[in-house]
mmCIF file of the N, C-alpha and C atoms, coordinates in Angstrom:
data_MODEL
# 
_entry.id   MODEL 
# 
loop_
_atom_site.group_PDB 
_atom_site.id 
_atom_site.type_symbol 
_atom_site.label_atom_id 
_atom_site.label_alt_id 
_atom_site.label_comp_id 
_atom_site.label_asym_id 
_atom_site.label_entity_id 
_atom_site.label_seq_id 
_atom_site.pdbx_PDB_ins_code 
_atom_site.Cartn_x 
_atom_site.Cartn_y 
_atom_site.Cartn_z 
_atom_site.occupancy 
_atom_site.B_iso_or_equiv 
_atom_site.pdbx_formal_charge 
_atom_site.auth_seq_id 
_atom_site.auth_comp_id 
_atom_site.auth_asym_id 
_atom_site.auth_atom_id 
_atom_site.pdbx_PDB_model_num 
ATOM 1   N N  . UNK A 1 1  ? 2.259   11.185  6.817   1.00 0.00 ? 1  UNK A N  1 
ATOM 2   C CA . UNK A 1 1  ? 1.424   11.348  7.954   1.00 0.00 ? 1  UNK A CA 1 
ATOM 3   C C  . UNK A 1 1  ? 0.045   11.781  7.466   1.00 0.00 ? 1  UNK A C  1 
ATOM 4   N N  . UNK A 1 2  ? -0.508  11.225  8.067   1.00 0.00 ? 2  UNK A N  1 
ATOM 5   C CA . UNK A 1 2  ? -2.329  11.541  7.847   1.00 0.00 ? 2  UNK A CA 1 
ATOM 6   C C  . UNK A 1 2  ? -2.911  12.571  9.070   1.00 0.00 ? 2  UNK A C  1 
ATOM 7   N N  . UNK A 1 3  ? -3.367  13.696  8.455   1.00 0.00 ? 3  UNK A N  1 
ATOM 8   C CA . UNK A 1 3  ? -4.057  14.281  10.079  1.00 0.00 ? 3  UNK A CA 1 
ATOM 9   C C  . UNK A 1 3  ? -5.444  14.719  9.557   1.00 0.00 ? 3  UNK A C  1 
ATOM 10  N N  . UNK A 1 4  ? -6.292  14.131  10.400  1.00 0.00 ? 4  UNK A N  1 
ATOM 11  C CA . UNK A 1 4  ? -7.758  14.164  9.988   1.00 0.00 ? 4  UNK A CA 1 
ATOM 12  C C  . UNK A 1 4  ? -8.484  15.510  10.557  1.00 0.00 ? 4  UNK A C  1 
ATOM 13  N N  . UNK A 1 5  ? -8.872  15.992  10.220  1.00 0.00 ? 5  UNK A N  1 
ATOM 14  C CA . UNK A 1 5  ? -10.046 16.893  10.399  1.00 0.00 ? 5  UNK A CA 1 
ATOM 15  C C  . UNK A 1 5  ? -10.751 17.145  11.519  1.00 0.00 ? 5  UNK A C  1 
ATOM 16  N N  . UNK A 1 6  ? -11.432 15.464  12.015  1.00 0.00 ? 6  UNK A N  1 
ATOM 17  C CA . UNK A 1 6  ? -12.696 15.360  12.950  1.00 0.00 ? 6  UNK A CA 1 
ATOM 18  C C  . UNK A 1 6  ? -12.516 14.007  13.355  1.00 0.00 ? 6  UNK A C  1 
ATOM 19  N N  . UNK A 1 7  ? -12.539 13.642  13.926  1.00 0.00 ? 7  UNK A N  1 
ATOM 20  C CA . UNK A 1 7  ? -12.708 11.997  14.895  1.00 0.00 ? 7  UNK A CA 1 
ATOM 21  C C  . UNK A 1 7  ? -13.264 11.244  13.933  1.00 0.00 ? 7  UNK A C  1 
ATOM 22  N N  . UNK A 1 8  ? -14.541 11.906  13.348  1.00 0.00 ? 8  UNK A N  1 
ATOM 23  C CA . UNK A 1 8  ? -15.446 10.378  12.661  1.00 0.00 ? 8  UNK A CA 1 
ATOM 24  C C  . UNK A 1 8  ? -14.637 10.090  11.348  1.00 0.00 ? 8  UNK A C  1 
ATOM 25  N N  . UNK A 1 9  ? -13.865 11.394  11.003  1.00 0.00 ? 9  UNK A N  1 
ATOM 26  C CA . UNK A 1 9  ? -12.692 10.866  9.827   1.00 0.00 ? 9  UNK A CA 1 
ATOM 27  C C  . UNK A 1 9  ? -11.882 9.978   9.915   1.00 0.00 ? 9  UNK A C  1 
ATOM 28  N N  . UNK A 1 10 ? -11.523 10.171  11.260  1.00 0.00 ? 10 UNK A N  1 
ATOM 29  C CA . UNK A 1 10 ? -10.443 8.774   11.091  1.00 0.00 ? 10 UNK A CA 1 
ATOM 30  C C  . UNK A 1 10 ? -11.247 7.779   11.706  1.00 0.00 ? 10 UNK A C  1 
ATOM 31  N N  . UNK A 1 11 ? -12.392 7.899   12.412  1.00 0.00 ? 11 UNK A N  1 
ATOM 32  C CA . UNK A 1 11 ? -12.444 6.260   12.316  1.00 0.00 ? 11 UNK A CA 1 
ATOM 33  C C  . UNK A 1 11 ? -13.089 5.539   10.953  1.00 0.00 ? 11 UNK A C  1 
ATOM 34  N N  . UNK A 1 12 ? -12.528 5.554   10.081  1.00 0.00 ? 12 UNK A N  1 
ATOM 35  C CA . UNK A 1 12 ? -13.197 4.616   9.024   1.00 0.00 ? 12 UNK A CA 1 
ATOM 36  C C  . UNK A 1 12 ? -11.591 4.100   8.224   1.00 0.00 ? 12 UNK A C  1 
ATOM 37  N N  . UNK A 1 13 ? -10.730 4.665   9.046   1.00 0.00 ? 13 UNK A N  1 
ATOM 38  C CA . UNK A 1 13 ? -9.152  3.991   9.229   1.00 0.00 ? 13 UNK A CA 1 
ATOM 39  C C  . UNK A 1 13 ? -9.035  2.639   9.567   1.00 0.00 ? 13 UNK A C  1 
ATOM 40  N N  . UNK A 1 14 ? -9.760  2.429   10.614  1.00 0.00 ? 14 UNK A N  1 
ATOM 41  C CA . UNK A 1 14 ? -8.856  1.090   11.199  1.00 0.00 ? 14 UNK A CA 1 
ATOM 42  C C  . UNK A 1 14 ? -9.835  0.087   10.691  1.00 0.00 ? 14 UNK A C  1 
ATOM 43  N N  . UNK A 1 15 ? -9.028  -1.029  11.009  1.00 0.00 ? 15 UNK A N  1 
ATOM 44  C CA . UNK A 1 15 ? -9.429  -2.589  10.308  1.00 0.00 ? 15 UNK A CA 1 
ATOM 45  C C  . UNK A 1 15 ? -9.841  -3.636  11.724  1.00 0.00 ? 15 UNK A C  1 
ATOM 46  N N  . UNK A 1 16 ? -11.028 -3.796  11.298  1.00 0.00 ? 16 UNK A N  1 
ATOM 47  C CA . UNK A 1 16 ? -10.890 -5.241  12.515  1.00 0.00 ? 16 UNK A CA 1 
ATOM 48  C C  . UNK A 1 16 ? -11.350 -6.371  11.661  1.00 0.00 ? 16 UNK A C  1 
ATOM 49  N N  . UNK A 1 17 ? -10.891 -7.596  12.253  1.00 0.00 ? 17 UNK A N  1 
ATOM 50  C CA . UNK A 1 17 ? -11.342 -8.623  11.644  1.00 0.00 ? 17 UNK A CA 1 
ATOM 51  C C  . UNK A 1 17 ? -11.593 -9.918  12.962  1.00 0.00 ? 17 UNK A C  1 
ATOM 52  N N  . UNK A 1 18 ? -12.641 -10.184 13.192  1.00 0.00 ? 18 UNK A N  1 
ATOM 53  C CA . UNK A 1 18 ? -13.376 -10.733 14.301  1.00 0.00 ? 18 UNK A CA 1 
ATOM 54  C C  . UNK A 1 18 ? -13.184 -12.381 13.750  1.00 0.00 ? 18 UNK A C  1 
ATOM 55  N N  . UNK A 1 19 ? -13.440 -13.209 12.446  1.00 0.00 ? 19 UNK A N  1 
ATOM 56  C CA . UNK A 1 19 ? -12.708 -14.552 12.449  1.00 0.00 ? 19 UNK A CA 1 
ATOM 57  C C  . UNK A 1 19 ? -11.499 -15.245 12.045  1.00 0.00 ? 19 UNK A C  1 
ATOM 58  N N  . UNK A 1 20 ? -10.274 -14.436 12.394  1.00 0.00 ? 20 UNK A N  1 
ATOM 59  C CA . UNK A 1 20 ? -9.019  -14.454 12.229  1.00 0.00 ? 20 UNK A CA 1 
ATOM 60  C C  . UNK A 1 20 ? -8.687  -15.999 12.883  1.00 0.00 ? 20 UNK A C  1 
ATOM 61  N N  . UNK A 1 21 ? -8.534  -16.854 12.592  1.00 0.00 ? 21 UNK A N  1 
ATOM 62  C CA . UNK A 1 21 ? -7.402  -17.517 13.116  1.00 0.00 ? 21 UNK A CA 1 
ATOM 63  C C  . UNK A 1 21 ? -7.015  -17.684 14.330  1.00 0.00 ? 21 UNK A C  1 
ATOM 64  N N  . UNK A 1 22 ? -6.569  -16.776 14.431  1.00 0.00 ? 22 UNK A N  1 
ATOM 65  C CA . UNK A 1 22 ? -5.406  -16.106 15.569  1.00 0.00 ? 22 UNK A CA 1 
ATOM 66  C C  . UNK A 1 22 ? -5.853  -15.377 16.867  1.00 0.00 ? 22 UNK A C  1 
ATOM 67  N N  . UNK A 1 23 ? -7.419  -15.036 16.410  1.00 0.00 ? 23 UNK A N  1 
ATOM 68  C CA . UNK A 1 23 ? -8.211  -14.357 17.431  1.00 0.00 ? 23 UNK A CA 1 
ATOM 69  C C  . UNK A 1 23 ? -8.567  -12.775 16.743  1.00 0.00 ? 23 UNK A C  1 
ATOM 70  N N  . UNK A 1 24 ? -9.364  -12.264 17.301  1.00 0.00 ? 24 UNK A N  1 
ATOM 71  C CA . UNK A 1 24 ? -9.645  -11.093 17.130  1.00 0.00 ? 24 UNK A CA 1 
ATOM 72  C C  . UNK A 1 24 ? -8.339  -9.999  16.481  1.00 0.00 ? 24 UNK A C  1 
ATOM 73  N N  . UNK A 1 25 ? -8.596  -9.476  15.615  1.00 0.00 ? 25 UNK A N  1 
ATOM 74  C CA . UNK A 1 25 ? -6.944  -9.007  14.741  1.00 0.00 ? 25 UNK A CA 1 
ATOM 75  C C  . UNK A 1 25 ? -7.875  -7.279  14.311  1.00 0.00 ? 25 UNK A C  1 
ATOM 76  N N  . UNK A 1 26 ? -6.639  -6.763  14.888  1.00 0.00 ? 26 UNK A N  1 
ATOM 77  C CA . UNK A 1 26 ? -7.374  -4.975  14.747  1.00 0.00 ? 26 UNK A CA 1 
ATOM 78  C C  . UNK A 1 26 ? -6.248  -4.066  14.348  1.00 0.00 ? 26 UNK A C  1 
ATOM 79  N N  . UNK A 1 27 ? -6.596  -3.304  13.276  1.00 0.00 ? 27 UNK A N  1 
ATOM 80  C CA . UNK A 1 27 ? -5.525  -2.444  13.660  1.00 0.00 ? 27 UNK A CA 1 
ATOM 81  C C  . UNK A 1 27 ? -5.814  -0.671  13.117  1.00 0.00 ? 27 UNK A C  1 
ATOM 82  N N  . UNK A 1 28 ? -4.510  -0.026  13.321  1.00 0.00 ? 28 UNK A N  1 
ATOM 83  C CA . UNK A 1 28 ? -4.967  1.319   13.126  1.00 0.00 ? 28 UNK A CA 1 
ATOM 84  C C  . UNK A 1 28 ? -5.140  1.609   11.302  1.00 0.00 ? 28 UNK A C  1 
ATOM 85  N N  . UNK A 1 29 ? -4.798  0.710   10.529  1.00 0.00 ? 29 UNK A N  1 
ATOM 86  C CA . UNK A 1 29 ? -5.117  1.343   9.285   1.00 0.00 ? 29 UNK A CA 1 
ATOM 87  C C  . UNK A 1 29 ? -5.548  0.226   8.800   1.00 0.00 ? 29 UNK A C  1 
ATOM 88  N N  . UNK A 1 30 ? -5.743  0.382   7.199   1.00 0.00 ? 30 UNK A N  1 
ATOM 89  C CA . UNK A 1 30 ? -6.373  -0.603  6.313   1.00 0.00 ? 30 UNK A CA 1 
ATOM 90  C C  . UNK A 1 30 ? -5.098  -1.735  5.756   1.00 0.00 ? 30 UNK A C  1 
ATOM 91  N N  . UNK A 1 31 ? -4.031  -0.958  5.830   1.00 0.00 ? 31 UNK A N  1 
ATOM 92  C CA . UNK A 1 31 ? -2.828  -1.972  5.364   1.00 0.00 ? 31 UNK A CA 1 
ATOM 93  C C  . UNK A 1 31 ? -2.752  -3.265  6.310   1.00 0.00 ? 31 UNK A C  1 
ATOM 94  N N  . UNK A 1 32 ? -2.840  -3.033  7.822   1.00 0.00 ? 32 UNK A N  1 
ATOM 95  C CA . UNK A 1 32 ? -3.110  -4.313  8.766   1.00 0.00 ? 32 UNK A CA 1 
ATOM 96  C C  . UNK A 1 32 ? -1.323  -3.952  9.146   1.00 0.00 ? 32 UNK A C  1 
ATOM 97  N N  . UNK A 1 33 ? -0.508  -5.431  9.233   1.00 0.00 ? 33 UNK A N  1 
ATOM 98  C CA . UNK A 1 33 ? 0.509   -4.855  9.633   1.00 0.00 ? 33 UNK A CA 1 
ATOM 99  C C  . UNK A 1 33 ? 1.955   -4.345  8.587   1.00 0.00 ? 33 UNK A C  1 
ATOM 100 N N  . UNK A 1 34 ? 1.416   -4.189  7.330   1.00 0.00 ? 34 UNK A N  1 
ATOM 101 C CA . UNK A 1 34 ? 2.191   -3.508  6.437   1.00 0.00 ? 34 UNK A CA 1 
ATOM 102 C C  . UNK A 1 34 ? 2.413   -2.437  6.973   1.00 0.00 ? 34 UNK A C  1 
ATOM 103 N N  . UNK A 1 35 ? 3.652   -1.668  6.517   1.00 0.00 ? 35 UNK A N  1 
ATOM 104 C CA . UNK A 1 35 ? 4.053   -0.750  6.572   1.00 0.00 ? 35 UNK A CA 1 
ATOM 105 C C  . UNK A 1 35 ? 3.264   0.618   5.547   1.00 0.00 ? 35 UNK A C  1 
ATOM 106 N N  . UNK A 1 36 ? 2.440   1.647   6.420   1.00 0.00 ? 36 UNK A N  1 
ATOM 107 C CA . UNK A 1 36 ? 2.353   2.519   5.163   1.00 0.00 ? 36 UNK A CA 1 
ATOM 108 C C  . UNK A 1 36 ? 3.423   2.825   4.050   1.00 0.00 ? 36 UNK A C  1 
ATOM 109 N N  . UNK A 1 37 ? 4.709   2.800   4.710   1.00 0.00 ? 37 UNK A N  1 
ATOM 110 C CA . UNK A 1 37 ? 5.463   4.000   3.595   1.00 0.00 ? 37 UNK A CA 1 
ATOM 111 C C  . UNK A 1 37 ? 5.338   3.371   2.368   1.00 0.00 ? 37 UNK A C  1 
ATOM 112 N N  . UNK A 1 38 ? 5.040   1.918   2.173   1.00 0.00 ? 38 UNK A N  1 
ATOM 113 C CA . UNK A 1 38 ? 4.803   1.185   1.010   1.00 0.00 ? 38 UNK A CA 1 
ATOM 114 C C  . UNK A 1 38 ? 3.886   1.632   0.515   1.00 0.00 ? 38 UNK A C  1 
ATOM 115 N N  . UNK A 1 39 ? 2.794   2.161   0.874   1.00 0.00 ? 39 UNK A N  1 
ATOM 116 C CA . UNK A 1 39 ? 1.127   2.449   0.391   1.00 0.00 ? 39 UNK A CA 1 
ATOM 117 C C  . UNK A 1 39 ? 1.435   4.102   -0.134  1.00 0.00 ? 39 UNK A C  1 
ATOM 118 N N  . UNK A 1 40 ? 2.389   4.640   1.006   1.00 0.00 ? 40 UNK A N  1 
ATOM 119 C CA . UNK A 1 40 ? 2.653   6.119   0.791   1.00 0.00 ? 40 UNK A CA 1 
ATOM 120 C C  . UNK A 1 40 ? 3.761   6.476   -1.025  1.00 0.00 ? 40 UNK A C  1 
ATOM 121 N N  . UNK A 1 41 ? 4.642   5.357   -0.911  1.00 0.00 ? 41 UNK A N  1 
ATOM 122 C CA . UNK A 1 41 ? 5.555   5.265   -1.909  1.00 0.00 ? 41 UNK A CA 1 
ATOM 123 C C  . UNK A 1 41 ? 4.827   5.122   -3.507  1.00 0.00 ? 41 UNK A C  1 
ATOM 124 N N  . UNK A 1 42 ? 4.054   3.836   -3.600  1.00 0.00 ? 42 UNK A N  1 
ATOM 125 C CA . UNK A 1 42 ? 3.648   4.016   -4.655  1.00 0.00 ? 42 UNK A CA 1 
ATOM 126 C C  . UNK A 1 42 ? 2.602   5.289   -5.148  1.00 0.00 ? 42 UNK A C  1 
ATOM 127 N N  . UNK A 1 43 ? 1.649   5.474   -3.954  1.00 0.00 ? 43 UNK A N  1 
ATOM 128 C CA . UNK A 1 43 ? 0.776   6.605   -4.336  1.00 0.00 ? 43 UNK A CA 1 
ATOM 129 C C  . UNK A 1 43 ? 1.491   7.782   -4.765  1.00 0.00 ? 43 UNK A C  1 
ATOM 130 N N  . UNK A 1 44 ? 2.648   8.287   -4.168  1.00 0.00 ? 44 UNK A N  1 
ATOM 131 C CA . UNK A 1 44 ? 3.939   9.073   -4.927  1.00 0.00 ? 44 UNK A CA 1 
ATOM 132 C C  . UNK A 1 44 ? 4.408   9.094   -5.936  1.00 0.00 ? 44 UNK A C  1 
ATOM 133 N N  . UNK A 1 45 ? 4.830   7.631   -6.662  1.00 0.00 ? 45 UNK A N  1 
ATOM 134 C CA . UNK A 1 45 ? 5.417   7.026   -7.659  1.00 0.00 ? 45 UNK A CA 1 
ATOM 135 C C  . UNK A 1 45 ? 4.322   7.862   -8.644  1.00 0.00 ? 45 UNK A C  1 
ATOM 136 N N  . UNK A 1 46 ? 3.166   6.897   -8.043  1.00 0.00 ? 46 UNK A N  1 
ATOM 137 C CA . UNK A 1 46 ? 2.064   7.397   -9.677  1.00 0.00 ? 46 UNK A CA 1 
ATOM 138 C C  . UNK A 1 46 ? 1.610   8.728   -9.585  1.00 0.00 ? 46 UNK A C  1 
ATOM 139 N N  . UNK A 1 47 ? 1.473   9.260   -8.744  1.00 0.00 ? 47 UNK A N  1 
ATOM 140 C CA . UNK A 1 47 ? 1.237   11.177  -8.622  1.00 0.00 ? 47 UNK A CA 1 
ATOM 141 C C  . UNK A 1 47 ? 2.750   11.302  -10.034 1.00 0.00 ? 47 UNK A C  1 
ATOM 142 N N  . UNK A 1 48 ? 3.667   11.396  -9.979  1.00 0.00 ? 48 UNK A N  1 
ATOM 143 C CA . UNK A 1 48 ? 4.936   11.861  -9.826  1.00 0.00 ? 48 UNK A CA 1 
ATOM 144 C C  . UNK A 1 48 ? 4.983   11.253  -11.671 1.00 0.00 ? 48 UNK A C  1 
ATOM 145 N N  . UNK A 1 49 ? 4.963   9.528   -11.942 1.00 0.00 ? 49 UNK A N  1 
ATOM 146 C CA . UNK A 1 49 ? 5.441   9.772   -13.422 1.00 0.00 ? 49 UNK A CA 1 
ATOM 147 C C  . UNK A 1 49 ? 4.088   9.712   -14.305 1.00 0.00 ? 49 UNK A C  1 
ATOM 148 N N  . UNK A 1 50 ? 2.481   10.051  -13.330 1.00 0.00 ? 50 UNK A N  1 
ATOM 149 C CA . UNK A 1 50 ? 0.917   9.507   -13.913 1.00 0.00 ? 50 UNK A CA 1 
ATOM 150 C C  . UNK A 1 50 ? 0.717   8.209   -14.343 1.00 0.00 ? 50 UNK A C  1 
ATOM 151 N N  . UNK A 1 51 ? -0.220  7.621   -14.552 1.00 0.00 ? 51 UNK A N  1 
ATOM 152 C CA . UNK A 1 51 ? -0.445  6.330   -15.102 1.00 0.00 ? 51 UNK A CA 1 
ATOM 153 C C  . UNK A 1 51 ? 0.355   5.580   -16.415 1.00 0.00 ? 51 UNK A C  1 
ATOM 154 N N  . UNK A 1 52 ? 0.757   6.527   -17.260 1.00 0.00 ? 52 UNK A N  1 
ATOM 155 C CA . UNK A 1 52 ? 1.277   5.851   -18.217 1.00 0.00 ? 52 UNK A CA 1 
ATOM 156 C C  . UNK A 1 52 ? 2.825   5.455   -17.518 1.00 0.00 ? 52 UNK A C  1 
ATOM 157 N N  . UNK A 1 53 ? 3.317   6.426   -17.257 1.00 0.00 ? 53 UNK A N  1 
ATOM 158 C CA . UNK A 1 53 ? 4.871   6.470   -16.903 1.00 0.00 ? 53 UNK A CA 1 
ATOM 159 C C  . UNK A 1 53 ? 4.580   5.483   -15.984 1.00 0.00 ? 53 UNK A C  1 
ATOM 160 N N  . UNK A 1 54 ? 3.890   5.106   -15.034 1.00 0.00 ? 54 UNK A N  1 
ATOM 161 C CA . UNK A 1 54 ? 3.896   4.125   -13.714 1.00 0.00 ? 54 UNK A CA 1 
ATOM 162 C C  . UNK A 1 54 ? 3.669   2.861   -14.248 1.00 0.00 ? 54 UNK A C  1 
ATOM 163 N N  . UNK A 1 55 ? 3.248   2.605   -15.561 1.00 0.00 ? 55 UNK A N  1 
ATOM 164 C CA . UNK A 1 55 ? 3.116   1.528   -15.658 1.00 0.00 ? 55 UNK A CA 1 
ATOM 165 C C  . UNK A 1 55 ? 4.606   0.887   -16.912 1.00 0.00 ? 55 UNK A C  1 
ATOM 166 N N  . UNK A 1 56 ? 4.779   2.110   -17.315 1.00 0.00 ? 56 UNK A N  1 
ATOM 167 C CA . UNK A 1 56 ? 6.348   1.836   -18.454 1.00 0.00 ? 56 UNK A CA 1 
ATOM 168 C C  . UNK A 1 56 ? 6.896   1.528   -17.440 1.00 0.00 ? 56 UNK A C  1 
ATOM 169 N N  . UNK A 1 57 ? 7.333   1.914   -16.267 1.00 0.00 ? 57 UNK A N  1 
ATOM 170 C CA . UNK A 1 57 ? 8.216   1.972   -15.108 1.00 0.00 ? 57 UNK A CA 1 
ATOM 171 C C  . UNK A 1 57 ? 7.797   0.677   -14.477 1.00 0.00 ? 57 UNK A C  1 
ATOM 172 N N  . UNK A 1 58 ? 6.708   0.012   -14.042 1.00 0.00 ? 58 UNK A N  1 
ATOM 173 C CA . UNK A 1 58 ? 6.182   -1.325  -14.230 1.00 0.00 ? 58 UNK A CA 1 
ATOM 174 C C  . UNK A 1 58 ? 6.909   -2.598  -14.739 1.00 0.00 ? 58 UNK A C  1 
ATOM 175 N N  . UNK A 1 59 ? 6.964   -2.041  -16.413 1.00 0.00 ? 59 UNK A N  1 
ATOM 176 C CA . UNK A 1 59 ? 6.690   -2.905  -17.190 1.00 0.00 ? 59 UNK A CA 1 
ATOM 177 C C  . UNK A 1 59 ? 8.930   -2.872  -17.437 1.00 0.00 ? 59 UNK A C  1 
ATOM 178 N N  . UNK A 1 60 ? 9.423   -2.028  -16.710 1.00 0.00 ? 60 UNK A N  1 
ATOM 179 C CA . UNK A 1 60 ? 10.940  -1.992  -16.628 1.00 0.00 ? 60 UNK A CA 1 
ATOM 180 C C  . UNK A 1 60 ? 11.303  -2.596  -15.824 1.00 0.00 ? 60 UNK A C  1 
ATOM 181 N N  . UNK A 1 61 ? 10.849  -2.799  -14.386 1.00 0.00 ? 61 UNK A N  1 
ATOM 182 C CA . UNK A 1 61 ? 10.929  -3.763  -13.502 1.00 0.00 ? 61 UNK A CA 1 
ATOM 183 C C  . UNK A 1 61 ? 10.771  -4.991  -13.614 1.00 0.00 ? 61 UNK A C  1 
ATOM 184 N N  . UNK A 1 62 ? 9.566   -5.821  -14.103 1.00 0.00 ? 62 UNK A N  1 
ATOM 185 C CA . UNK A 1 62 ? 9.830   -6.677  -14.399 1.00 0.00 ? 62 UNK A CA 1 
ATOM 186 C C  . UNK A 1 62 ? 10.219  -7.507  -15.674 1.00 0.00 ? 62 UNK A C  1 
ATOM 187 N N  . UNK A 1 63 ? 10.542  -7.067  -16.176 1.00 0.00 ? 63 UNK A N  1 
ATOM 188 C CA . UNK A 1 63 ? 12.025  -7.232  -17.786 1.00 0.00 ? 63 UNK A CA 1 
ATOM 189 C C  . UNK A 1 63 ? 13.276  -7.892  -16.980 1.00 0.00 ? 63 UNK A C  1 
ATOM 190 N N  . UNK A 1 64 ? 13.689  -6.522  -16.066 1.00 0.00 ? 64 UNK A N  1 
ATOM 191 C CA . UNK A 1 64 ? 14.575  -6.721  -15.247 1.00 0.00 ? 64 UNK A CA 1 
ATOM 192 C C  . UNK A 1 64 ? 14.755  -7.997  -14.362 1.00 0.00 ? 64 UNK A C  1 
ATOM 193 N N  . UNK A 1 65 ? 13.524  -8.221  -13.795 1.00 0.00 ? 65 UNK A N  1 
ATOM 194 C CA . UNK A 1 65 ? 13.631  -9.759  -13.264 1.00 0.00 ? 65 UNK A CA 1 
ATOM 195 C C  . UNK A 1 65 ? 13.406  -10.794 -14.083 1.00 0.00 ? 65 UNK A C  1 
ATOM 196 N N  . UNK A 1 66 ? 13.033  -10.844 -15.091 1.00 0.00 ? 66 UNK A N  1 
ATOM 197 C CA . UNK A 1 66 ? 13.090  -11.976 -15.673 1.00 0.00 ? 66 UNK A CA 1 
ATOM 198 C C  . UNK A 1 66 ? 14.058  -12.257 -16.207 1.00 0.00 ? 66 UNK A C  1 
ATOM 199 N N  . UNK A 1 67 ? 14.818  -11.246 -16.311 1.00 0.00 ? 67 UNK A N  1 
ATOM 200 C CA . UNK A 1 67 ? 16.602  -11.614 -17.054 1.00 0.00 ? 67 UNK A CA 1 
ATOM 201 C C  . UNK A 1 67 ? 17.154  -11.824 -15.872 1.00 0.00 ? 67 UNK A C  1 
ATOM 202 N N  . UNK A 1 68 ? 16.863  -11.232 -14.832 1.00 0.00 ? 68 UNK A N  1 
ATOM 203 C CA . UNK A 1 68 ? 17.763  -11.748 -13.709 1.00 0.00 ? 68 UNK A CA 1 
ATOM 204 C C  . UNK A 1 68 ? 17.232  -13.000 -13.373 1.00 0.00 ? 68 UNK A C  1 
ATOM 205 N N  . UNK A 1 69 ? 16.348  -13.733 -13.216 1.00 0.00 ? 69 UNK A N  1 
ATOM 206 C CA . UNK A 1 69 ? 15.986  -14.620 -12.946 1.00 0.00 ? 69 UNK A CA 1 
ATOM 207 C C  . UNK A 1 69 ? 16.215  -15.758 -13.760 1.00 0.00 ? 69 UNK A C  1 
ATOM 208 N N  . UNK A 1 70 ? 15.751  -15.500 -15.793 1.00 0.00 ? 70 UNK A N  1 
ATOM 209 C CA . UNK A 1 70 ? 16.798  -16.781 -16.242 1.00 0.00 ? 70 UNK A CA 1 
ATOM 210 C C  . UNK A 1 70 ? 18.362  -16.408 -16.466 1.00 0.00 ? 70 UNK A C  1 
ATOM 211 N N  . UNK A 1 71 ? 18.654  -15.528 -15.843 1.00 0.00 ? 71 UNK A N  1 
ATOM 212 C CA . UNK A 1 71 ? 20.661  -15.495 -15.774 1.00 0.00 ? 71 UNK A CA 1 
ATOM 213 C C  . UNK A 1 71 ? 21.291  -16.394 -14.823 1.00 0.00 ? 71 UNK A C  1 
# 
């Protein structure tokens, strides 16, 4: 959860985008319609093992799919 301070803090949150396609497309954060906890998760991840560890941890994941993938 995000709790801002002052009004003009959070507005520099939301996203609009005026030549969408689809029509006028707005929303309350910068992710659009992603899910934060994804944005919240990794920013955790790398607090938690720092840059090096986040990227060994990276670089373990996809090992992992590529053996799963030519298996």
């Amino acid at each position: 959860m995000i709790v801002y301070r002052t009004p003009d803090l959070r507005q520099h949150q939301f996203f609009a985008l005026a030549d969408w396609p689809g029509g006028i497309y707005a929303s309350p954060s910068v992710a659009g319609s992603r899910s934060g906890f994804n944005i919240a998760c990794c920013w955790a991840t790398l607090m938690h093992y720092g840059l090096d560890g986040y990227v060994e941890e990276t670089r373990k994941i996809i090992k992992a799919t590529r053996e799963i993938a030519h298996g």
